[in-house]
N, C-alpha and C positions, 0 to 999 in steps of 0.2 A: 504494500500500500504506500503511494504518495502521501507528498503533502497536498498533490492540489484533489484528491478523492473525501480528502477534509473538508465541510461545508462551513467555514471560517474567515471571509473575509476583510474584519473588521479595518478599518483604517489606521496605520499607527502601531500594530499587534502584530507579532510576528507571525510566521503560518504556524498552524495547529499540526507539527509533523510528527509528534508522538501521541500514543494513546495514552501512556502512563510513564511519566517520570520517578524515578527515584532516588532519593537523599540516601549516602549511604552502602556503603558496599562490606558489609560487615555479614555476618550469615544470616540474617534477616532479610537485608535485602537482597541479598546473592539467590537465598531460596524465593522469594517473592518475586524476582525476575524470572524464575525458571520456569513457577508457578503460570504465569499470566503469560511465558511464551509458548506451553503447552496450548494452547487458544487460540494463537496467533494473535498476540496483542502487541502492539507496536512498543516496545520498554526501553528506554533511554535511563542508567544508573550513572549518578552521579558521585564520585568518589571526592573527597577535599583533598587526600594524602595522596599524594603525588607517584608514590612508591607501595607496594604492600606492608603491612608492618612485620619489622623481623624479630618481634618482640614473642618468644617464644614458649610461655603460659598453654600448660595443658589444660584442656577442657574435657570436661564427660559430658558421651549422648548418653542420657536415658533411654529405658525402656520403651519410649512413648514415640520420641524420635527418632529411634532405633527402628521402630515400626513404620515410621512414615519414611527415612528414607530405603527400605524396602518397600516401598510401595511404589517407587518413582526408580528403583531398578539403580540405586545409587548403591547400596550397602557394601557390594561384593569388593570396591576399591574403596570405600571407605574404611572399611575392616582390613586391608591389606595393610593401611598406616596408623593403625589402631592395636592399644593395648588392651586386652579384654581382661575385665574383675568380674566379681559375684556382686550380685547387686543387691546391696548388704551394706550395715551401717554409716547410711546415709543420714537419719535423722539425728543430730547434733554429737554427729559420731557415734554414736551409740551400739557396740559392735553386736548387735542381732543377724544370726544369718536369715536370709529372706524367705518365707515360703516355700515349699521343695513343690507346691500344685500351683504356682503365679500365675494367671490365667494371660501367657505370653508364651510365644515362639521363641522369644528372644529376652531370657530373662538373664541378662547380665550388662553392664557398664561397659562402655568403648570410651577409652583416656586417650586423646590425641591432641598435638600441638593446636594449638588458638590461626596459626599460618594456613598448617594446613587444611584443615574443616572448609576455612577460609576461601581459599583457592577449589579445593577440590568442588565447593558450590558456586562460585563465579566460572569456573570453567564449565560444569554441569550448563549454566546458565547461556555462557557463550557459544556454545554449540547448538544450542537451540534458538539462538539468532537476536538474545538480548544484546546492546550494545553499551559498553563500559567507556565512560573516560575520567579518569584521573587527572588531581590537581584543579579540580572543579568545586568548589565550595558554594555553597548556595548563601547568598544575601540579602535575598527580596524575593517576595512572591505576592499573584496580584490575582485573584480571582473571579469569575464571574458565571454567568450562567452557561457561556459554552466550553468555558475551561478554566486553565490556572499559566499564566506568565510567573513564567519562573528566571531570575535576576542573578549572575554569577559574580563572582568578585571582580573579573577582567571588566563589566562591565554588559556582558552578551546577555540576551535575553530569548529564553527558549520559552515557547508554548506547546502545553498538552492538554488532555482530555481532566487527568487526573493526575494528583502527586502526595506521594506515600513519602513520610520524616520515618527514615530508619536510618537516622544521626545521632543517633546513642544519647547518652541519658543529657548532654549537654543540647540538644537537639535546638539546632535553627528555625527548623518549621514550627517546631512546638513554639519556640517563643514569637514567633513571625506570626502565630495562628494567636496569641494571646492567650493557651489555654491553660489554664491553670494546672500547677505537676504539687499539690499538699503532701504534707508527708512529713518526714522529722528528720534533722539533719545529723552527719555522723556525729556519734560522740566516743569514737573507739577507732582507731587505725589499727590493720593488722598487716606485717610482713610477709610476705611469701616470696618463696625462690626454689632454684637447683644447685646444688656446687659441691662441690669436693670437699672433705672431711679428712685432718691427719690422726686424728683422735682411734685410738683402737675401738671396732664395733663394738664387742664388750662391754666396754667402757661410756659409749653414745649408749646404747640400750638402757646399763644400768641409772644411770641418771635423767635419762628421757620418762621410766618409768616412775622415777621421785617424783618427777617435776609432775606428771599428767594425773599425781593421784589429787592434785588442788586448782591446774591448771590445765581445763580440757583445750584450750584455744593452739597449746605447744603443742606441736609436730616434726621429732623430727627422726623421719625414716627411710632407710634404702629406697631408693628410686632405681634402680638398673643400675647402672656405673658411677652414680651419682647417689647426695641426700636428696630429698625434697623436704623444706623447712619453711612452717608457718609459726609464728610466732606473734605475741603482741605487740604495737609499734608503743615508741617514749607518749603520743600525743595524739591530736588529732591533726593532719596536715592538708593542706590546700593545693599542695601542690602537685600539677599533673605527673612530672617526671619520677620513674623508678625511684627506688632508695638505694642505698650504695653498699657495697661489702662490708665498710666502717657501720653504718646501721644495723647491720647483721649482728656484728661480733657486738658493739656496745651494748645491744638486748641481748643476746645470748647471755652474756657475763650477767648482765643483773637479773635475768630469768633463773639460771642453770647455774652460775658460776663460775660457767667458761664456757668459750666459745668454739671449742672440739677443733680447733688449728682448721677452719673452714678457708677455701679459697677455692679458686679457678669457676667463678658462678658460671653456668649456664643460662641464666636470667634472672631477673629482680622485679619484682612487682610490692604496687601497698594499694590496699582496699580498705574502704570506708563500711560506717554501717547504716549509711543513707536511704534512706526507705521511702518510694514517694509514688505518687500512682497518677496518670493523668485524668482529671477531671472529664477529658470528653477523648475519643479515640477519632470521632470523624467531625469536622467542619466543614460539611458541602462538597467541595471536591478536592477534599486535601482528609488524608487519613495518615495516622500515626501510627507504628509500630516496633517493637524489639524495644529495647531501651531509650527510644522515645518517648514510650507510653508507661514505662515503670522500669522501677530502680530500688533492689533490696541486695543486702549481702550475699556473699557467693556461698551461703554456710547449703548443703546438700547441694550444691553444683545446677542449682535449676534454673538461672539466665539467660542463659544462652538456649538451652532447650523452650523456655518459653517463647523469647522470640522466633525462634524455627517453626513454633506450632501457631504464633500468629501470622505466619505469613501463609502456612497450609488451610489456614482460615479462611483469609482474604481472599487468596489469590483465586481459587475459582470466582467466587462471587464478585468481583472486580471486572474479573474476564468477562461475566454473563452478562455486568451492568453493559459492558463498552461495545459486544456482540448483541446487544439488541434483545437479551431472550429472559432477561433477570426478570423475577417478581416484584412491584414495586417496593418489598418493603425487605429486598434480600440484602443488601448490600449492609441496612442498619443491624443486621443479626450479627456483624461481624465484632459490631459492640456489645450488644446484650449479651453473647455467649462470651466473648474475650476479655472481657472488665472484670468482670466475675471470681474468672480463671486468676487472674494475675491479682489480685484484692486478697483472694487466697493464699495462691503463693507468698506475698508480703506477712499476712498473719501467720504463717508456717515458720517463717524466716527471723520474723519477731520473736515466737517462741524459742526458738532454737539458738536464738543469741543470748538470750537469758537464762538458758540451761546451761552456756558456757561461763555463765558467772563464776565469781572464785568467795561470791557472798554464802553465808551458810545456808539462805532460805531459798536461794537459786539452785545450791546442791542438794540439797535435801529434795527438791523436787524431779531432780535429775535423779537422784536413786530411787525413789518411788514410780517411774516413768519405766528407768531400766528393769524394775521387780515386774510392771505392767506389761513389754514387752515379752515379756515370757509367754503371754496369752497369743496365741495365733488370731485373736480377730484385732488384737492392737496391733501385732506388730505388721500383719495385714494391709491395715488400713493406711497405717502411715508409710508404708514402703509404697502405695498405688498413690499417696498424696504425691510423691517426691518425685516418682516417674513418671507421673500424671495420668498410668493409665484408671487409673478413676476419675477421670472428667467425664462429668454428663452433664450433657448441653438439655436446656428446660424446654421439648420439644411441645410442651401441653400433657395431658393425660393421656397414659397407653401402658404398653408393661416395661418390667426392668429394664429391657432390651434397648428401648427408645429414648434415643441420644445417649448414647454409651457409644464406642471404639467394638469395629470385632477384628477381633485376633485373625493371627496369619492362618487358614483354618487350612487343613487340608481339603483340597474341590479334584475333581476327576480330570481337570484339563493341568493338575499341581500346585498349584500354591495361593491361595485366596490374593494375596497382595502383587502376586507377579500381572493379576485381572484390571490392575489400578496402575499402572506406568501410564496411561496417557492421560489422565486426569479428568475423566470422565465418571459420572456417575455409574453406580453397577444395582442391575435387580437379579438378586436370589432367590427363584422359584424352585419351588421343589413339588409342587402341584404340577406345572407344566401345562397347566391353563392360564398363565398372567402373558399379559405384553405390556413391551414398554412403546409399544404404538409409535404414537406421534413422537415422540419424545426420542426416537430411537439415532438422532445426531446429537444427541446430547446424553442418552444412557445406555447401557452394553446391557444384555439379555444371557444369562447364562439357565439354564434346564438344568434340575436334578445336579445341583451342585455340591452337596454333600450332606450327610448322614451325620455326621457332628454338629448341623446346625438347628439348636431347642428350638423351632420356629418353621412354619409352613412355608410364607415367603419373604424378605428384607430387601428393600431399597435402601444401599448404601448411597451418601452424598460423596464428592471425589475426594473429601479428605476423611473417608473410612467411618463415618459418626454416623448412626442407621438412623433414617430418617420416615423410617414405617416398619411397621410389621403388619401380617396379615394373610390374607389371601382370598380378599374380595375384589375386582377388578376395578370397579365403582369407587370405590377406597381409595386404591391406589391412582386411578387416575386423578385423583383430589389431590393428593399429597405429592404426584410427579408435579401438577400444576406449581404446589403451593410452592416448591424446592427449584423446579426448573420450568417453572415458567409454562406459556400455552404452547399446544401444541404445536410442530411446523406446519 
């Protein structure tokens, strides 16, 4: 598509040559672009950093996005530069092992560098015909009823349909949108890094285990070839850039009493414990997401998985609004289910930084917590908060099933989620009297697709959330309307 197939000729305005711009090339945006090129949606990403970062912080998928990028046919090279754990004492460390019946194909933690998650979803993205450029910083933006001018620091001024803030927690859009981000600022900095140790292991053990019987926030344990070391910072600090080896050792000593002869870092990072949530995710044609839209501590690794799961949100229903076929009111779902989510996550996060207190009424409820986890419906629940496969979207009245995630199931054509690579809606009939009729350029029809599913038929939505059960035809034709729109 051109820009002159755009019906935009305003005087003054530049052409209308994308459909969706975006702020942000972080995995939020990376998956958001990949998202909305499955569609064929015109996606223009705009990166401010010039260079990728080589800032090299490991991150965990979850369960949940572990699920979803097996669903988009990414996993098998994802997992190639992925360390796999048990996915297991995530909540406030607390070392429970997980459920041995997790209701997941994929019941374990992938720890990969922050670089390459990074790239391996902007490349995902560029092959499927998104366009990246770097050293583009967004400054201004101008919106109206047939789109959004968007204003770079050179001065240059692109227009699009629509533009999504995946500019991280410091986000330009957000604040160019005016929307409010409430929330409570750090009052606790924490260190973390990788580096070499001269100290004998022994000897790190023995005193790592002193220190953590008062202080759960110290970490410091083999990493591969390497420590990996969290610790508490002297203050609270402002400042963007890493902390230094000298910060390392100064806390080590007054934490531990010594600094275990550390050198040769691998990397340096400091985290805040800023908590904050945006008041609104969409203003017209401008939408928020990832760390645009919310900001809590990295305590269970679930940041970065959130924003990956608000772009698998969006991203269909963006595509449906800009192809002409959305329901009027699909697009605003991407708020009411996504705010929710992330409001959660924040009070999960709260808790969990209070558990790391070194006060006595903070541990006392950390041991009472740990005695509770012994319960398999606690330690349950809170292992499916952390990987999120417990989100259920408030589809209305129906059974358990509806707006729930289904699992990678086994189906007769192999694997439930290998059915979902092109990002299209799926009906699971197992009657073999349903159709997806009209609707069948925008939904897949599978027959008699497995005996493991408690349910006669399921209309999955394209990010796997069921969006009916049943096996009325009448039914479902309501509910294809209600999710994708009238028929062609």
């Amino acid at each position: 598509m051109n820009a002159a197939q755009f019906p935009d000729s305003t005087p003054g305005r530049p052409p209308l040559t994308f459909d969706v711009i975006i702020a942000g090339c972080g995995p939020a945006g990376a998956m958001l672009a990949a998202e909305l090129r499955l569609h064929d949606v015109r996606v223009l990403v705009l990166e401010k950093e010039t260079e990728p970062t080589s800032f090299v912080r490991i991150v965990g998928l979850h369960v949940r996005s572990i699920e979803l990028m097996a669903m988009r046919g990414l996993l098998e090279r994802i997992a190639e530069r992925a360390r796999r754990r048990p996915a297991a004492g995530f909540f406030a460390a607390i070392d429970k092992p997980a459920p041995a019946d997790l209701d997941t194909a994929h019941a374990y933690l992938l720890g990969i560098p922050q670089p390459v998650i990074v790239h391996l979803l902007e490349a995902h993205a560029v092959d499927l015909g998104a366009q990246v450029r770097r050293g583009c910083a967004v400054t201004g933006l101008e919106q109206d009823g047939e789109g959004v001018t968007v204003e770079l620091a050179g001065g240059e001024r692109l227009r699009s349909r629509y533009l999504v803030g995946c500019d991280g927690a410091r986000s330009t859009v957000r604040k160019l949108l005016g929307v409010g981000f409430p929330g409570e600022p750090s009052r606790t900095d924490t260190l973390m890094g990788e580096m070499e140790a001269a100290a004998p292991p022994e000897e790190i053990a023995a005193k790592v285990a002193e220190v953590r019987k008062t202080d759960q926030r110290f970490t410091f344990g083999p990493f591969g070839e390497v420590y990996r070391v969290v610790i508490p910072g002297a203050g609270v600090s402002e400042r963007a850039e890493p902390p230094t080896l000298e910060d390392f050792q100064r806390q080590l000593h007054a934490i531990a009493g010594t600094d275990f002869g550390v050198h040769s870092p691998r990397w340096l990072s400091r985290f805040g414990d800023a908590t904050r949530l945006a008041e609104r995710y969409r203003v017209g044609r401008v939408l928020l997401a990832g760390d645009a839209a919310h900001i809590h501590p990295p305590i269970g690794g679930q940041g970065l998985n959130l924003g990956v799961q608000d772009a698998f949100n969006l991203g269909w229903k963006l595509a449906a609004q800009i192809r002409g076929w959305a329901p009027d009111t699909l697009l605003d779902t991407y708020e009411t289910e996504r705010h929710p989510v992330a409001a959660d996550v924040l009070d999960n996060t709260r808790a969990q930084m209070e558990l790391f207190s070194t006060e006595p009424g903070p541990q006392a409820l950390r041991r009472l917590l740990t005695e509770l986890m012994d319960f398999d419906e606690v330690n349950r629940h809170l292992i499916e908060k952390i990987t999120a496969i417990g989100v259920r979207y408030d589809f209305g009245p129906g059974p358990d099933l509806l707006g729930r995630r289904l699992p990678d199931l086994d189906v007769q054509q192999g694997r439930l989620y290998d059915l979902l690579h092109r990002g299209r809606g799926l009906l699971l009939d197992r009657t073999g009297r349903l159709t997806a009729g009209g609707w069948s350029d925008r939904v897949d029809h599978l027959g008699d697709p497995t005996a493991a599913l408690d349910a006669p038929c399921v209309l999955l939505r394209p990010d796997g959330h069921v969006a009916w059960v049943g096996d009325d035809q009448q039914d479902l034709d309501d509910h294809l309307a209600r999710w994708f729109g009238k028929p062609a």
